[in-house]
C-alpha positions as CSV (number, residue, x, y, z in Angstrom):
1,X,-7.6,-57.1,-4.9
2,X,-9.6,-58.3,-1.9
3,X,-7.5,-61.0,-0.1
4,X,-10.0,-64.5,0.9
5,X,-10.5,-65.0,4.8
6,X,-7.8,-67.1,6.5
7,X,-9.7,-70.1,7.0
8,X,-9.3,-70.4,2.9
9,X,-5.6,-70.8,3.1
10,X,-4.1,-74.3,4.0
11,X,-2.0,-72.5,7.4
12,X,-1.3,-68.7,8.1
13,X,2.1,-68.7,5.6
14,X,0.0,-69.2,2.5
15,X,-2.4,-66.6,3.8
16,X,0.0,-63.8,4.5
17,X,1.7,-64.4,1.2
18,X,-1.6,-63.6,-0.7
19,X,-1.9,-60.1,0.5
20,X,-0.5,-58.3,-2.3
21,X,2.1,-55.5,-2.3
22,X,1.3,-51.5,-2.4
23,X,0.8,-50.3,-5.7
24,X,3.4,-47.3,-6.2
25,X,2.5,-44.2,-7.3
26,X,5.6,-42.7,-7.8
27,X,7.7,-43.9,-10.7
28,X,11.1,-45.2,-10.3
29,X,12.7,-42.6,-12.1
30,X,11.5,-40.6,-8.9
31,X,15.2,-41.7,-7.3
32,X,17.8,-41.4,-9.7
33,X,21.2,-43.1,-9.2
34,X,24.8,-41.7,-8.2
35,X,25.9,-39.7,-11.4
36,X,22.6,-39.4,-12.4
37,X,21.3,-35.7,-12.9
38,X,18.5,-34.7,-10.2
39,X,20.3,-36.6,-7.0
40,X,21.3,-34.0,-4.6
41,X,25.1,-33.9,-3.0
42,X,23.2,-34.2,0.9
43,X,20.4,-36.5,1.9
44,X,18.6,-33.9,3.6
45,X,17.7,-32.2,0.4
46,X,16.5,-35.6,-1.1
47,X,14.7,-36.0,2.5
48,X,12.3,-32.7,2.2
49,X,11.5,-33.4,-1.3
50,X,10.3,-36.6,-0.9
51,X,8.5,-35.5,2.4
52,X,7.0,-32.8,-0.1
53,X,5.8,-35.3,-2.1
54,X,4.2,-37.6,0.2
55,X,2.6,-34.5,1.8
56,X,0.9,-33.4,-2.3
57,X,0.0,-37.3,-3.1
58,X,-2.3,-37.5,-0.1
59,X,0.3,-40.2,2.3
60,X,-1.2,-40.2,5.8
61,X,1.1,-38.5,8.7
62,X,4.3,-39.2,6.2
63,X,5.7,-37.3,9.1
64,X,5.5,-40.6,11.2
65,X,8.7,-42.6,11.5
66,X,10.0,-45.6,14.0
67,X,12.8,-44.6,16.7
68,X,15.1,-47.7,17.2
69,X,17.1,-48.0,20.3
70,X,18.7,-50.3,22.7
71,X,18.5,-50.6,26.1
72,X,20.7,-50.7,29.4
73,X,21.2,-55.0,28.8
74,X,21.9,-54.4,24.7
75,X,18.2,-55.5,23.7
76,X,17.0,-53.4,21.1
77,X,13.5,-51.5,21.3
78,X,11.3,-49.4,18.9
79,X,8.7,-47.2,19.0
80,X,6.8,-44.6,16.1
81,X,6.5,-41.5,17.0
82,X,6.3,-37.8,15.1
83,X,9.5,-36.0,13.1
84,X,9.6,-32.3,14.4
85,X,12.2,-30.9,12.2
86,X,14.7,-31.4,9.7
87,X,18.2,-29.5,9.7
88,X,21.2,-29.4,8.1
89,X,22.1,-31.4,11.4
90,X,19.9,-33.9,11.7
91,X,16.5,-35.2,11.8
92,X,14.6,-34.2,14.9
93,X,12.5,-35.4,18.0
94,X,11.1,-35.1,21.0
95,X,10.4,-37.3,24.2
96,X,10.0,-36.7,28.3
97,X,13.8,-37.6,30.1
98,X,11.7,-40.0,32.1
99,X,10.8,-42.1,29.2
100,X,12.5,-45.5,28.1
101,X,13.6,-43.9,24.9
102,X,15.2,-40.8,26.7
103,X,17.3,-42.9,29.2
104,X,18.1,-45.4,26.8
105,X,19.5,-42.4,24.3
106,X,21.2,-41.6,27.2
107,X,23.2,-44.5,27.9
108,X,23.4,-45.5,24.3
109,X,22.7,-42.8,21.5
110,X,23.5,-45.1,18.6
111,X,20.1,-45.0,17.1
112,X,17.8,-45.4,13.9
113,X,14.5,-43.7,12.3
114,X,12.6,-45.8,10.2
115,X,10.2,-43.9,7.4
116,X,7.9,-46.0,5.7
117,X,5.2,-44.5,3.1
118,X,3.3,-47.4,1.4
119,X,1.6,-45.2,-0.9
120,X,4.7,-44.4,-2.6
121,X,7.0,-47.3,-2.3
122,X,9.5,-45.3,-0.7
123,X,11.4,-46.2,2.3
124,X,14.1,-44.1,4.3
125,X,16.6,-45.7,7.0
126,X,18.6,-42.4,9.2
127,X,21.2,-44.4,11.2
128,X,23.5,-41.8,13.6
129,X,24.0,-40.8,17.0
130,X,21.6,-39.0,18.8
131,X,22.3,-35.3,20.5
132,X,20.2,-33.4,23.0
133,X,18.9,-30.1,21.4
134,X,19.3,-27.0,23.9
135,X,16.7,-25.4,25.7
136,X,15.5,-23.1,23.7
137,X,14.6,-25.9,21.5
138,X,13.1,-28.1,23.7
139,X,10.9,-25.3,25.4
140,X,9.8,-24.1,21.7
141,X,8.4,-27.6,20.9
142,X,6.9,-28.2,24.3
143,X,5.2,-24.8,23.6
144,X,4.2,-25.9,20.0
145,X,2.0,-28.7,21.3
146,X,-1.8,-28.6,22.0
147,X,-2.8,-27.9,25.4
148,X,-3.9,-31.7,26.2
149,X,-0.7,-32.8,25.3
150,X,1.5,-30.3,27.0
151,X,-0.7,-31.1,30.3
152,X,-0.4,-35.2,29.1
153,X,3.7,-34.8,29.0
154,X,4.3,-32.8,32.2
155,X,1.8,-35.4,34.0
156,X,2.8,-38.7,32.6
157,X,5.1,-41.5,34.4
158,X,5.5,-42.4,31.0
159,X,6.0,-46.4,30.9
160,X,5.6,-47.0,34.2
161,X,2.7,-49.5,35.8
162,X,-0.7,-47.7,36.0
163,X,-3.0,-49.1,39.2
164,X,-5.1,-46.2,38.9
165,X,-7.1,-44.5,36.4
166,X,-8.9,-41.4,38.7
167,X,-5.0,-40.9,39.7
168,X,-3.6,-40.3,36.3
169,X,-6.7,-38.5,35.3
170,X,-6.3,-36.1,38.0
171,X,-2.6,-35.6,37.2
172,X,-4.0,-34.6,34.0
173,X,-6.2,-32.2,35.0
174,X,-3.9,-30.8,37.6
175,X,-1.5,-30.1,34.8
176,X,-3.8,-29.0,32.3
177,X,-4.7,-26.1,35.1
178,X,-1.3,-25.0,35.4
179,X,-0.4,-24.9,31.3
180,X,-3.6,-22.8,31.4
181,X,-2.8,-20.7,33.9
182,X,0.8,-20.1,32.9
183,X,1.4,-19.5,28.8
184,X,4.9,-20.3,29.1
185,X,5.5,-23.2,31.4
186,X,7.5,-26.0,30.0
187,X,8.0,-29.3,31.4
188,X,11.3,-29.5,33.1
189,X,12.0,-32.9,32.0
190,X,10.9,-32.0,28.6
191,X,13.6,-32.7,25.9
192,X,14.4,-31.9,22.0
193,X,16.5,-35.0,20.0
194,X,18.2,-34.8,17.1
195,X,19.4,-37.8,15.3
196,X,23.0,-36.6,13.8
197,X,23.1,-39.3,10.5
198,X,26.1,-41.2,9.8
199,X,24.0,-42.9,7.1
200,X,20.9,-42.2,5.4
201,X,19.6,-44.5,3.1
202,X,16.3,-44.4,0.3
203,X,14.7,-47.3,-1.2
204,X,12.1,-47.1,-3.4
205,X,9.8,-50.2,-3.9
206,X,9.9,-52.2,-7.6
207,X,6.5,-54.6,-8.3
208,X,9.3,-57.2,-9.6
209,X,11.4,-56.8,-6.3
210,X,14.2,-55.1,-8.2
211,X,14.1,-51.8,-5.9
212,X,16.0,-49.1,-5.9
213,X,18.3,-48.1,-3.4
214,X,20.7,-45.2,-2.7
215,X,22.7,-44.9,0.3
216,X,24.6,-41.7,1.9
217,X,27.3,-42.0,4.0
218,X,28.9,-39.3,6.1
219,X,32.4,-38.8,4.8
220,X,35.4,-38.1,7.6
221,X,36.0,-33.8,7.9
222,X,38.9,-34.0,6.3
223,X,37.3,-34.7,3.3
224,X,36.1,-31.8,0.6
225,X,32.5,-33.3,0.1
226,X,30.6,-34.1,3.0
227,X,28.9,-37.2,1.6
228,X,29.8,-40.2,-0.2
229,X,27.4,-41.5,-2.3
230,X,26.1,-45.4,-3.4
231,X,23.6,-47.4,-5.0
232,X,23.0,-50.6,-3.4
233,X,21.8,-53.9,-4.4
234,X,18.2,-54.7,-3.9
């Protein structure tokens, strides 16, 4: 359906209200209910086979999701960035100490990571707290990144005002020598995240708005199973 130009529409409300919705191509029945057979006990199960999924139906970077934090004064703040793992602990990412994300983690790690795969209809919400991974970790995925972007991460003021171009292009090229010349240098202020979920929630689209919704939620230690289970109201 090809939506007409804006200057067809009597103001911008009616205009975005034409665009039409994603057309799903995975059936409903792809998310069974609590009780249901096929919905596994842990949400990181039900995580990896829908990432499979996506990945075999063609969605673009399903790996992408959006980090919400809040900063030092309570405001809250988001950002997309890449998922680098996904562990019976948590779901996993990566960011420079230096960066507004890692010091805002670092003063408050209540966080969320938002997937969102239009292709598919299918939404996934991982609410939690998030932990620092150890060095090893951190040094494996700084190593696992392509030599521009290693050189890019160990040069970058990240966030901070840029007055000159020729001085961050030289920072670049400064560090791109030295990841060159040294196969295992890792940035020192390089750092592995991993978002510990107290919830995790999937949502799977409907035409008719009655969507599908299944939450997870952590259950205390004590407790024989690990999760608690729900379906929610659209």
């Amino acid at each position: 359906m090809t939506v007409p130009p804006r200057a067809e529409y009597p103001d911008t409300r009616a205009w975005i209200r034409a665009v039409p919705g994603a057309r799903t191509a995975t059936p409903a029945s792809g998310l069974p209910m609590p009780g249901e057979p096929g919905l596994p006990p842990d949400p990181v199960t039900l995580f990896v086979s829908w990432l499979g999924e996506a990945v075999a139906s063609g969605v673009v970077e399903p790996q992408v999701a959006t980090l919400s934090t809040v900063d030092a004064a309570g405001e809250p703040d988001a950002r997309t960035l890449l998922l680098k793992d996904v562990t019976e602990h948590g779901w996993w990412f990566s960011s420079d100490l230096r960066s507004p994300k890692a010091r805002q983690l670092e003063a408050h790690p209540g966080a969320a990571l938002t997937f969102y795969w239009r292709e598919q209809g299918r939404q996934i919400r991982v609410r939690g707290v998030a932990e620092r991974g150890g060095a090893d970790v951190s040094a494996r995925d700084f190593r696992d990144r392509s030599v521009t972007a290693r050189a890019v991460a160990a040069a970058s003021r990240q966030s901070e005002i840029l007055t000159d171009v020729d001085e961050y292009d030289g920072a670049v090229r400064a560090a791109t020598a030295e990841v060159e010349g040294d196969r295992s240098f890792v940035s020192a202020t390089w750092q592995a995240w991993c978002l510990v979920p107290a919830t995790v929630e999937f949502w799977h689209a409907d035409p008719g708005r009655r969507h599908l919704r299944v939450r997870y939620r952590r259950r205390p230690p004590s407790e024989a199973a690990a999760w608690c289970i729900d379906a929610l109201w659209p």
